[in-house]
N, C-alpha and C positions, 0 to 999 in steps of 0.2 A: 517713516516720514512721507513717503512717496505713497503707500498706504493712504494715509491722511487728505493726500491732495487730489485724487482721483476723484473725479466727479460722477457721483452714482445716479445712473438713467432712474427719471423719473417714477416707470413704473415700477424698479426694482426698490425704488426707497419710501414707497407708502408701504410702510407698514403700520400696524396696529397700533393707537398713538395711546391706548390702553392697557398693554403688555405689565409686565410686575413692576417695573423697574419707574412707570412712570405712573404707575397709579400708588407706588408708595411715596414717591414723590408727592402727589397730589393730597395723598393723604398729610404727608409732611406740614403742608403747608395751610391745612383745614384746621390744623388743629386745634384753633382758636370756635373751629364751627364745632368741632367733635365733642369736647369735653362736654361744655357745657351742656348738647344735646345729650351725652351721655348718664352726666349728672343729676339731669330734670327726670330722664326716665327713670332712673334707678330709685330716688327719692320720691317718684309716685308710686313705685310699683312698694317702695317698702311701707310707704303710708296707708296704701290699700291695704296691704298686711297685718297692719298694725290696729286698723279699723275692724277687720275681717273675725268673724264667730269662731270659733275653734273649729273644727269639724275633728272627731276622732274614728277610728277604723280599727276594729277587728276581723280575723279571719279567724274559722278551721281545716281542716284538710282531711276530704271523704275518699276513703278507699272503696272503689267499687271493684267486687273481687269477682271475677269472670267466671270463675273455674265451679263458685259456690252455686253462685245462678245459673249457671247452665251445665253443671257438672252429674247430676244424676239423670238417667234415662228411668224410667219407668217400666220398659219394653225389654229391658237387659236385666240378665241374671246376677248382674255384679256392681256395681258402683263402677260407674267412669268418667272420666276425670275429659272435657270438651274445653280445653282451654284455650280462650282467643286471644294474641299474642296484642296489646297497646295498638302498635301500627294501625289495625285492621279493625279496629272501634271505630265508632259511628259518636263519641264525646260530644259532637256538637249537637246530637239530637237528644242526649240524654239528659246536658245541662239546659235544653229547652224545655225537658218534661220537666226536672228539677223548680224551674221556674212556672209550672203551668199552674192554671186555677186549680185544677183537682188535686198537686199534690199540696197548695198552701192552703186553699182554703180550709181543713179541717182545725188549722191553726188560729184562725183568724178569729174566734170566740172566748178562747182563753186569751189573744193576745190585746181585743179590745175590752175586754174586763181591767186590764190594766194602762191601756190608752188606747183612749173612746176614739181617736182622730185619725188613726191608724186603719187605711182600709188595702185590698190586695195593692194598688194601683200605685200607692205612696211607700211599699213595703219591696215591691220587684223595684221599683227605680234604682231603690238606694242599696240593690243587690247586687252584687256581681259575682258572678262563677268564669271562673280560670281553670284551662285543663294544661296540667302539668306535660310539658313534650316527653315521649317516651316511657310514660306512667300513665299506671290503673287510678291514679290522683285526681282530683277535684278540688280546687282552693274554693271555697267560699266564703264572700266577705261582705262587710255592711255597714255603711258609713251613717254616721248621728250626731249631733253634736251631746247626747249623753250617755255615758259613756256604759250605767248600768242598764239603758237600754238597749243598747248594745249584744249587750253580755247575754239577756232576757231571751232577745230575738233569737240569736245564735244557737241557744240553748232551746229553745221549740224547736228551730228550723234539723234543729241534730235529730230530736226526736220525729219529728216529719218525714225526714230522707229514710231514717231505719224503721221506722212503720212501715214506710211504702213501699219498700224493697222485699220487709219478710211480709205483706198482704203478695204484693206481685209474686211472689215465689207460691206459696199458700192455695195459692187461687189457679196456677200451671197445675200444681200438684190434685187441686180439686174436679177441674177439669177434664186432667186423667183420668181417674178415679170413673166418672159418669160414663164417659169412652169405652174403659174397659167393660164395666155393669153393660151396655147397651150392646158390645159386640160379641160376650159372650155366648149367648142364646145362639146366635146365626153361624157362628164357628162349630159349637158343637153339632149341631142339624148338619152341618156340610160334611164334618168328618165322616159322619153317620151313611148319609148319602155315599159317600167314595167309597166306602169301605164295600156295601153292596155292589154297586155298578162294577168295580174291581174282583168280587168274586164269579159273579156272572159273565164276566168275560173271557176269566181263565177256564171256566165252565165249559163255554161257546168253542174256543179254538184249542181247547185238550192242552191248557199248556200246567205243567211241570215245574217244567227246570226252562223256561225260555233262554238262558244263555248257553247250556249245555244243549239243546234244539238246535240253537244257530251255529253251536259250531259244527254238530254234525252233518249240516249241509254244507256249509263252507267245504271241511274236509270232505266230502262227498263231490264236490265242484272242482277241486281242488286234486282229486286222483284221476277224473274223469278227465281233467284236462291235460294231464302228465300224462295218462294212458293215448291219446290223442297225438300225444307229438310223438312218442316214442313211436307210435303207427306210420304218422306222418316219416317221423327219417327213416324208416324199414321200409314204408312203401316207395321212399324214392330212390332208398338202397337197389331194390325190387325190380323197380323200372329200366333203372341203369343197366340190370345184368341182364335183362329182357332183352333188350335192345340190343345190345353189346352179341348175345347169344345170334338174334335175329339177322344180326348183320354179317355176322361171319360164316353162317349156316345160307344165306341167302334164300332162306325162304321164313312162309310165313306158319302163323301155329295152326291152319288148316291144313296146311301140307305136312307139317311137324306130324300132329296126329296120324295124318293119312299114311307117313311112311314108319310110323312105330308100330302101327296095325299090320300093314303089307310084310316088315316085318317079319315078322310070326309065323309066314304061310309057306309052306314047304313047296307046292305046287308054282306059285307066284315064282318064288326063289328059283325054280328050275328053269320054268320059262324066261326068267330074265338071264337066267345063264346063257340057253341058247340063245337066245335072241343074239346077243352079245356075239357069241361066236360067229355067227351067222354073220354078221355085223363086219367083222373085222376076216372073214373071208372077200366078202360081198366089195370089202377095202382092196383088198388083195388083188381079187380077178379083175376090178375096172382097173387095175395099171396097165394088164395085158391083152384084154380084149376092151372088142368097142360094147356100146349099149346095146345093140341089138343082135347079141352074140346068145346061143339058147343057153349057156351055164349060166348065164348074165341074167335072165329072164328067168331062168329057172331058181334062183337064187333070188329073188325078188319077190318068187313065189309064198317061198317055204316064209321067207323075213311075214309077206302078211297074213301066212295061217297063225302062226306065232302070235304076232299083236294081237289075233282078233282072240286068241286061246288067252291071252294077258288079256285083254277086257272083262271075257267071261267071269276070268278069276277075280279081276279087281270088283265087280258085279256080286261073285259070289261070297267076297270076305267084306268089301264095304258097306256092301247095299245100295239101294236106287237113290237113297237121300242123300246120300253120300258124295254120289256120283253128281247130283244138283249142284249142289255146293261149288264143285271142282270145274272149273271152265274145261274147254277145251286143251288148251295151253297147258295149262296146269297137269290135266291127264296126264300130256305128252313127256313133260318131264318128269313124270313117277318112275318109270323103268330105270332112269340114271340115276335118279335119287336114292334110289332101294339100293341100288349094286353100290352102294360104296362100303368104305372100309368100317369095322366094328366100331373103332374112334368116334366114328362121325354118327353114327346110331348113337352113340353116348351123348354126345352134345346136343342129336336132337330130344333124345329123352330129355334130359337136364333142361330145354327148353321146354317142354310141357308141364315140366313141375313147378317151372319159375311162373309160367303162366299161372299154372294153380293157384300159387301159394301168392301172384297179383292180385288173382280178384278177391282170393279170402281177406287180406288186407284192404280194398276198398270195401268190402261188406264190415269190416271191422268199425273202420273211419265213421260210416255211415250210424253204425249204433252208437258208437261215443258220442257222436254229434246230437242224436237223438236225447240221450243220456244228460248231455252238457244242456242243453235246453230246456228238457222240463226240472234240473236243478237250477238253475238260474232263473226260471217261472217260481217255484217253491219258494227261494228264496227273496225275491222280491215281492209274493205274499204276506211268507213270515214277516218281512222287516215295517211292511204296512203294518200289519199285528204287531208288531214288539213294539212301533212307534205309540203306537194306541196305548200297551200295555206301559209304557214308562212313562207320558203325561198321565194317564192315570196315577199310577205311584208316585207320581211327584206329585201332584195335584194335594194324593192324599199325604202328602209327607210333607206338604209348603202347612195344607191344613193341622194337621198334627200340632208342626212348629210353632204356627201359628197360636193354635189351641195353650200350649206349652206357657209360651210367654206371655199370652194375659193371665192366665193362672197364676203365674207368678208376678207379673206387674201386680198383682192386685194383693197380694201378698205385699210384697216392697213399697206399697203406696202406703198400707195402712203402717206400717216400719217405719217410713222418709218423714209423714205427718207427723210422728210423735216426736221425730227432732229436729224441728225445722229451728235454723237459726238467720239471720238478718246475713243478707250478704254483704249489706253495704259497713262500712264501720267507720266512726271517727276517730282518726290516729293520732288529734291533737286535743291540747286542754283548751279551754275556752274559758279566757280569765278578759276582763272588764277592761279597755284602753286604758293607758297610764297619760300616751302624750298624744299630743292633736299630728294630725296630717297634714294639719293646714290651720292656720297658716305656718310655715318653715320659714322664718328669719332667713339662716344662714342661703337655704335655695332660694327662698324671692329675693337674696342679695343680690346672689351666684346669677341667678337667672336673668333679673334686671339689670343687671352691668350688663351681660351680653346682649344683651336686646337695647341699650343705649348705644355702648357700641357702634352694633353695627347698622341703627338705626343712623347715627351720625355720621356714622360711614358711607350709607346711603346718603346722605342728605349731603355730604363733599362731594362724594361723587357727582350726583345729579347737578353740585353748583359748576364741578370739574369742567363736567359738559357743558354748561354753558358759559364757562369762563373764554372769552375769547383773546386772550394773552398768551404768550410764553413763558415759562416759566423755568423750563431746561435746555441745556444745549440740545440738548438731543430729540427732546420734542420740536426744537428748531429743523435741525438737520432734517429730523424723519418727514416733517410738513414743509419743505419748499424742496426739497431734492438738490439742493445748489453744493457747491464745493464747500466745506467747511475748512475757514481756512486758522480760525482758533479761537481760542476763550478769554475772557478777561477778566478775571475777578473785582468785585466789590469792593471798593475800599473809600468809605466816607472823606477820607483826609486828602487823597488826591487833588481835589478840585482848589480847593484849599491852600495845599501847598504843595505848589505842584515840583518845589524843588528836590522834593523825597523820592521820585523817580529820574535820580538822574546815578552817571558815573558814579559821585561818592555822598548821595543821597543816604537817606536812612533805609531806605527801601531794597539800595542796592544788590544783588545778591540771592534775591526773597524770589517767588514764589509768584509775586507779583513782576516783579524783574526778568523771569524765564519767561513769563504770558508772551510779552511782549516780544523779546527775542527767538521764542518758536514763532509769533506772528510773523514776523521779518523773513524768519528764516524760510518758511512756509513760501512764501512771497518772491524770494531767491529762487525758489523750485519749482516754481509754476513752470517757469520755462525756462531750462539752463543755458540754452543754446544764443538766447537773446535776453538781456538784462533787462528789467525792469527799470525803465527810464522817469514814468510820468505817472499817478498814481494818483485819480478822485477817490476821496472819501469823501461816502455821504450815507444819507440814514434814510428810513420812509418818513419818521414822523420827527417830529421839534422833541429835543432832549432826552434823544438815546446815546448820546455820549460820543458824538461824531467828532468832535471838536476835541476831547479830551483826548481820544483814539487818536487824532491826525498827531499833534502835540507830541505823547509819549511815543507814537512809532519814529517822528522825526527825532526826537532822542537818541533812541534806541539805534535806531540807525546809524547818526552822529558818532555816538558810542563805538560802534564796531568798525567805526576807521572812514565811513563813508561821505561824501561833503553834500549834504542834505539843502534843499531850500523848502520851507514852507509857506506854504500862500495862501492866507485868510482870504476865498474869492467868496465867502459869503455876504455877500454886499450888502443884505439884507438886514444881515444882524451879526456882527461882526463883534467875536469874544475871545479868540486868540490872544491882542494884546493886554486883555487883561487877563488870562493866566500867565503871563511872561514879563509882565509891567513892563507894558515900551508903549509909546505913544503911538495916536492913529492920527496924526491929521495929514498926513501925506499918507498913501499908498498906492494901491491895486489899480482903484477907480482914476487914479489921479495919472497912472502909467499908462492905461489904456486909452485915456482922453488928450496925453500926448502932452498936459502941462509939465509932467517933469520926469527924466530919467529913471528907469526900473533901478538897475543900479545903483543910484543913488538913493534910491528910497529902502532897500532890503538894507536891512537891521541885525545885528548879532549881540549874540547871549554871551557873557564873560563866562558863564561856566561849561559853556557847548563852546568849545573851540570851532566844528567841521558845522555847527547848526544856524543857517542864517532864517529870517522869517520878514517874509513881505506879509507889511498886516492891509486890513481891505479896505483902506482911508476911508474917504467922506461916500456917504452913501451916496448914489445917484436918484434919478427919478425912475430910471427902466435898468434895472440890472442886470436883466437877462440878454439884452442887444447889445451894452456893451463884454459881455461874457463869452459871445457868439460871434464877435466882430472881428476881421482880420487879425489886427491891431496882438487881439488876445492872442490868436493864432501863434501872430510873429514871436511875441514875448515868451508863448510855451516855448516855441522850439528851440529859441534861443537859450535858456535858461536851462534848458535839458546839454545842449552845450555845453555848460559850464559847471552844472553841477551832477554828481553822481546819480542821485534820489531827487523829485520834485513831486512834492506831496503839496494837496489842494484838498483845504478844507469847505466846501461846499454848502447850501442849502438840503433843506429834505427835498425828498426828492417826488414825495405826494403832495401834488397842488403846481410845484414848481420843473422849471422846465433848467436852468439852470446847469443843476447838475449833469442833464443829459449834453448839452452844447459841450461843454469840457472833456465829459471824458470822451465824447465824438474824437477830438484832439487829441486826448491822452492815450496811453497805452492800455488804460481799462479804469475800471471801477471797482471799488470794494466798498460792501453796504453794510455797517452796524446796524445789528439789530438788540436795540435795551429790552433784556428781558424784567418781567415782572412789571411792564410799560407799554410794549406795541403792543397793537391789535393785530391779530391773525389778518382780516381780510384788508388792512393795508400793507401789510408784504405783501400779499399775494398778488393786489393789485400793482402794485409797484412793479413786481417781478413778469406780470404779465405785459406793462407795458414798455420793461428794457427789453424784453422779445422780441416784442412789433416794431422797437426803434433801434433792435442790430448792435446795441448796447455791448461792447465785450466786460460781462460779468464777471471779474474775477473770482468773487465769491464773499461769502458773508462769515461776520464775526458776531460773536454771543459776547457783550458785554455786561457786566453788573451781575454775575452770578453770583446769589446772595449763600452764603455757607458753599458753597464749591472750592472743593480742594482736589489738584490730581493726586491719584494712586500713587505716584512716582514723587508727591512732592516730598514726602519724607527724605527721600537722596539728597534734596536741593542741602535741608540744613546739616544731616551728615556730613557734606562734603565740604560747606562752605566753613561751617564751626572746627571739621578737623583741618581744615587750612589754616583757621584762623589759632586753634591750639599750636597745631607747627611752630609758625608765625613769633610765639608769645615763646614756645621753649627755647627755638631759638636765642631770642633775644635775653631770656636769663640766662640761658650756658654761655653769651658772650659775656653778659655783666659777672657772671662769678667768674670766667677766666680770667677777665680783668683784673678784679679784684684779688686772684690768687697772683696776677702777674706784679699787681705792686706791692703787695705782702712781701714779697719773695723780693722784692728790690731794696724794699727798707731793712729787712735779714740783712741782705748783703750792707 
């Protein structure tokens, strides 16, 4: 309920006033537009059908087989099969060849032998080709209104397609044919050609066996270079011990030589002996004499006869070049060197050898190297040569091939000629129309119903939009954004007799009877916290049911226990007392002008116990100044005083000011709005100007909703009929107890 009463911001309630709900609405209520709109089309469209030539259509269905047409090579020793899979067809170029002047026109003289009117131009129109998705297919079809010429055309057009498939095959195959003749001649000259220039070369460079050549240089490259390293780690073996030797001997292999020679010499050997002793006397005596002592001197003597006797000898076993070579220094240390132990002769030998056997190893390196070079010259000749010699051989061996396969293309050509068959083929019969295409009754029904439809559909809609009324609660609600505060349904007989909406009316109970009491209740909830005292109704335009509205709510009100007064202040045109049949010649105008007590002028209904009604007596000249007058003022608030609910029935409230003076004083305003009656742009205006005048808007009610029924109202008569069954059983289970109680009395 609370739900219901919330007043939704303007911009959240424009919504789309075309949504489903209100455009079948709209359609609902067009349907006096639709039918007949729908009716006229469909009875033209079938009349035209009915006037309309037959038109009839046959097809056939051309298989164009891929694999036929482009399956044999000419160039190939075997039949092969080049098949292009649907996808990857170019259909739409082949049904424009299908349709070209070259492949109809050979048609076109047998076909006007038999109708002269018939030219390309009149025969493609009425053609159509369709290419089947995912098939080697071709529909072709041909509409006429006769049906064996139809049949006629079809049957050329079959013969047409399968000519010009086995010519186009025929004429590939013929083209070969010339190809091969014209390139025979020049293939054989070429082969003839290579075959010389290829012996004259093996002539030129002595070759053999060219792959047995190259490998024996390879191999040849290939120990020259293994012979190389193995050198390589020998001579660095070589060096190591060189060195190794050189360092622990502390000399070099000029002195090495020099003392393997010295050596040898007997004479040498002796004098280095003396020397020696001499040496190690000469140590002796300096402990105990000084230097210039004659043993001392005399001992210094003998030491340099010696040396100079070891030069002579070193002179006589080395020689003078010898001597070149050997510095001074060097000399000086041969005597020490010679005197060592036989060991040490050994190691210096072993150094002479390793020297040896050094340079023989870089004289080694140097020839392999030599070796490794002019084999790798050789072979980067040779491969210049074997390059030469193997385009050659290919040359002549592409020729050869070459040769081979027109030989035999031309063989297999004059073979393929003798069985050439049509690729293309018709997979279907070709029999005369039985029934027309056109005109189809049952689809120019089907079709023109729909096209009436929704032609008339359009044509509701289009009046939709400019229909400037309401027509649904909810197109109300959705177009003014105001509180919705409820609905009222439609019902001819109210106005009438209006006793059927009361306590124990006919109405009672109904459907019509809850409108009213969720209106109230609605009303009750606006604001709990402060009771709704004072209550204008009013409407924007004259006879949207303001007056009925005020009427049944003061009821309804009555009804639920509360002491209501109604007040006809419509001074203008006052009809209250005639839905209530009470008199008007005192009222409203007559309390406000002070001729005679309110009190005494409000009136009461014998069947509304709690429902009194001040009607709106004699009209005045100005009714809005006495509406706006103190006076008026006093009497509301006194009468709020005394009575629970004070409902005021009002003027519209477009044109008149009226209504706004009142509910100024009142506690608010609530505005009927008669759907299938107002105009849109007077609520709007209306609503726009209770805004600018501070107006407190209660909120608006949907009156006169024609076929509106709520969702819920099915509960109403569930509940109220199974009360009313209750009600009825009861009162037989009393009547039969009764009736058992005095059966049973008169027993007794």
């Amino acid at each position: 309920m609370t739900e219901s009463l919330e007043k939704i911001p303007s911009q959240q309630s424009r919504v789309d006033p075309w949504e489903l709900r209100q455009l079948v609405s709209v359609l609902r209520r067009r349907l006096f537009l639709i039918i007949p709109i729908a009716v006229f089309i469909t009875g033209g469209v079938m009349y035209r059908g009915w006037l309309q030539t037959p038109i009839y259509s046959q097809k056939f269905q051309l298989f164009l087989d891929s694999t036929a047409e482009g399956g044999f090579n000419p160039l190939s020793e075997q039949r092969q099969t080049s098949f292009i899979p649907p996808q990857f067809r170019d259909f739409k170029t082949e049904m424009e060849v299908l349709t070209s002047y070259k492949v109809i026109s050979p048609l076109l003289p047998e076909i006007q032998s038999r109708y002269a009117d018939l030219d390309y131009d009149k025969l493609v129109k009425k053609l159509k080709l369709k290419h089947l998705q995912e098939t080697a297919i071709i529909e072709v079809s041909y509409q006429d209104t006769d049906p064996e010429k139809i049949k006629f055309i079809l049957n050329q057009l079959k013969q047409a397609y399968t000519n010009y498939s086995l010519n186009k095959l025929k004429s590939s195959t013929t083209q070969a044919e010339k190809l091969v003749d014209t390139q025979l001649p020049d293939l054989k000259k070429r082969v003839d050609r290579l075959q010389g220039e290829l012996q004259i070369f093996r002539r030129k460079y002595n070759l053999v066996d060219p792959e047995q050549q190259s490998q024996i240089l390879s191999e040849r490259l290939a120990n020259a270079l293994q012979q190389k390293q193995e050198a390589l780690t020998l001579l660095g073996e070589t060096e190591s011990s060189f060195n190794s030797l050189q360092k622990e001997l502390g000399i070099d292999i000029k002195q090495a030589r020099v003392i393997s020679i010295l050596s040898d010499a007997p004479r040498y050997l002796a004098l280095q002996q003396q020397l020696q002793e001499l040496e190690n006397k000469l140590a002796t005596e300096s402990t105990r004499l000084t230097n210039g002592h004659p043993a001392i001197a005399d001992l210094l003597e003998k030491r340099q006869r010696i040396l100079s006797l070891i030069r002579q000898e070193v002179v006589a076993v080395l020689g003078v070049e010898t001597l070149r070579e050997l510095n001074i220094t060097e000399l000086k240390q041969l005597p020490a060197i010679s005197a060592q132990q036989s060991s040490r002769l050994l190691l210096t030998q072993k150094l002479i050898e390793t020297a040896t056997q050094l340079q023989g190893l870089q004289t080694r390196l140097k020839y392999l190297a030599a070796i490794e070079n002019q084999t790798r010259k050789d072979l980067q000749q040779f491969a210049a040569v074997i390059r030469q010699y193997t385009d050659l051989s290919r040359n002549l061996e592409i020729a050869n091939e070459s040769l081979g396969r027109f030989l035999t293309a031309k063989e297999n050509l004059q073979i393929e000629t003798a069985r050439k068959v049509s690729p293309w083929q018709v997979i279907s019969l070709i029999e005369a129309p039985r029934k027309p295409i056109s005109p189809n009754l049952p689809r120019d029904l089907l079709l023109g119903g729909i096209a009436g439809v929704l032609a008339g559909v359009g044509v509701a809609i289009i009046v939709g939009k400019l229909d400037n009324k309401y027509h649904s609660p909810e197109e109300l609600q959705n177009d003014t954004g105001q509180t919705f505060l409820g609905t009222i349904p439609y019902h001819k007989q109210l106005k009438t007799a209006p006793t059927q909406l009361s306590r124990n009316g006919t109405l009672a109970n109904s459907a019509y009877w809850e409108a009213y009491i969720s209106l109230q209740t609605n009303l009750d909830f606006l604001e709990p916290d402060k009771p709704l005292k004072s209550l204008v109704i009013s409407s924007a335009l004259p006879g949207e049911g303001k007056s009925t509205t005020s009427l049944y709510l003061a009821k309804i009100a009555a009804a639920m226990g509360k002491r209501v007064l109604l007040i006809d202040a419509d001074l203008r045109n006052p009809t209250i007392h005639r839905y209530v049949d009470l008199t008007n010649t005192w009222g409203l105008s007559n309390a406000i002008s002070g001729v005679a007590e309110a009190q005494d002028l409000i009136q009461t209904l014998p069947e509304e116990e709690n429902l009194s009604i001040l009607t709106a007596g004699q009209t005045p000249p100005n009714p809005a100044r006495l509406l706006a007058s103190g006076k008026m003022k006093d009497l509301l608030l006194d009468f709020q005083t005394k009575y629970d609910l004070v409902i005021i029935d009002t003027p519209p409230l477009h044109g008149f000011a009226d209504a706004k003076y009142l509910a100024s004083q009142a506690d608010g305003l609530m505005m009927v709005v008669g759907l299938d009656k107002t105009e849109k742009p007077a609520v709007r205006q209306v609503l726009k100007d209770l805004e600018l005048s501070h107006i407190n808007l209660l909120g608006i009610v949907a009156n006169g909703v024609k076929g509106y029924k709520p969702s819920y109202s099915g509960y109403y008569d569930y509940y109220y009929n199974k009360g009313k069954d209750d009600s009825d059983r009861y009162e037989l289970i009393a009547t039969v107890s009764s009736k058992e109680q005095s059966v049973g009395r008169e027993e007794k």
